[in-house]
N, C-alpha and C positions, 0 to 999 in steps of 0.2 A: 504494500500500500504506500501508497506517496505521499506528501505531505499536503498536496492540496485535495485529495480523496479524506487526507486525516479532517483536515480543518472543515471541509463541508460535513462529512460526519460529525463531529463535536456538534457544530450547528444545528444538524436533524436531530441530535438528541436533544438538543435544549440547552447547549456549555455554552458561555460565549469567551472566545479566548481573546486577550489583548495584551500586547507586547510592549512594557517599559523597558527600553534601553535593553542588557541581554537576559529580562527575567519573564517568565511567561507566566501571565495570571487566567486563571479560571472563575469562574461564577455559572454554578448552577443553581435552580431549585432543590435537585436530587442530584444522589450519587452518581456520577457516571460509570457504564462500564469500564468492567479493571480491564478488559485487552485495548477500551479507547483509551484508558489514562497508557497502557503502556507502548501503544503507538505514539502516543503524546512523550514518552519521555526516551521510545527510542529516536523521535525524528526533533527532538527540541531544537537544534539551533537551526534548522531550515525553516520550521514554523514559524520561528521567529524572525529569520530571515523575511518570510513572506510578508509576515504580518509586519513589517517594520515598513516594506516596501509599498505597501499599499496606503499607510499614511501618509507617505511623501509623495505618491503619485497619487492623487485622489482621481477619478473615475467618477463622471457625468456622460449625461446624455445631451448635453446642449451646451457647445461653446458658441463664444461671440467672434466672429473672424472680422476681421478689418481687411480692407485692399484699400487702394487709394480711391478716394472717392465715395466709398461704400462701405457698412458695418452691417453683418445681419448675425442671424442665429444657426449655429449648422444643428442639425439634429437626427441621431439614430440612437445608435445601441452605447452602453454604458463602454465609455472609451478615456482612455487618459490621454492626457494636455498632446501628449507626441503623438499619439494616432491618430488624434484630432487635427492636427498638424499634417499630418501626413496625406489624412485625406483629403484636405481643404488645398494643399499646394498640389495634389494631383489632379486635381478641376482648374483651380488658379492657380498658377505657378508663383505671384507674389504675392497671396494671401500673407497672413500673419493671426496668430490666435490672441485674442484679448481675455487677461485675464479678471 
């Protein structure tokens, strides 16, 4: 199992995990399964990894693009600032994403 199968797991059962700096916190209602806690504590520094990355790219569905002349809303699937980017400069070549 991988660590992003782990962390969606954790989630279906109801943990919600969050990453301060290199410690991993849990919060459940109830006990989680002992083979989820020890997928959690065989893959901890890549959950962590994960979970650290995702607060520093944050993931929306709506950036604001600017080109010269024109600012509008791009809008699809939950994408970070560079995909957003990505997409927007392969329609307009000098888009640029407003944050």
């Amino acid at each position: 199992m991988n660590a992003f199968e782990i962390i969606r797991r954790a989630k279906d059962e109801g943990v919600t995990l969050t990453a301060k700096g290199n410690r991993l916190h849990l919060e459940a209602k109830h006990l989680p399964p002992p083979d989820l806690l020890a997928d959690l504590k065989a893959h901890k520094a890549l959950v962590i990894e994960i979970l650290n990355a995702a607060k520093d790219h944050p993931r929306r569905n709506a950036w604001t693009v600017s080109m010269p002349g024109y600012r509008f809303t791009l809008i699809g699937p939950f994408m970070s600032r560079n995909q957003a980017l990505a997409i927007a400069r392969w329609r307009w070549g000098d888009a640029d994403i407003v944050d």
